[in-house]
Residue, then its C-alpha position, 0 to 999 in steps of 0.5 A: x468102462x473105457x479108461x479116460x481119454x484126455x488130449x493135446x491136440x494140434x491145430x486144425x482148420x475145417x477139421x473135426x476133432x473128437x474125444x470119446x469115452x466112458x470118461x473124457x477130459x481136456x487139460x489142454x488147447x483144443x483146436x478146429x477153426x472152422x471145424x468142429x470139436x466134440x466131446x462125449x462119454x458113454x457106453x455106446x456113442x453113434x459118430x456119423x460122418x454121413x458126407x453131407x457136411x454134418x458130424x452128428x455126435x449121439x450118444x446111445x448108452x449112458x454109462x455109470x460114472x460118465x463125465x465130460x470135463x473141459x479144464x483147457x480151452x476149445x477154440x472153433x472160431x467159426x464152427x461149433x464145440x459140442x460136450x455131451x455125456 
């Protein structure tokens, strides 16, 4: 199992900011305006940047334990936040 990933991240604009693992946890500000924000846990996940303007965020496998936790903020003002396991 991945070890869990946690973020701080910087400020971005259109952007897309994803945190993927067998756990995955945010204590801080995460932040896309206009963008988008995702936040996966599994043991296989499909990110696909397929050049059309959409993400698609899938996770394939499940994994034992598998946790997506939101203890911070997401902000995407104008765009869209997705938590998956």
């Amino acid at each position: 199992m991945a070890n869990p990933a946690a973020d701080e991240s910087p400020p971005t604009r259109c952007g897309f900011v994803a945190l993927i693992g067998g756990q995955v946890s945010n204590a801080g500000t995460v932040t896309a305006n206009m963008g988008t924000v995702a936040m996966a846990a599994g043991d296989k996940v499909k990110l696909d940047f397929a050049g059309d303007g959409l993400i698609q965020l899938k996770v394939d496998a499940a994994a034992l334990n598998a946790q997506v936790a939101n203890h911070g903020a997401i902000i995407a003002d104008g765009g869209k936040a997705t938590m998956t396991v």
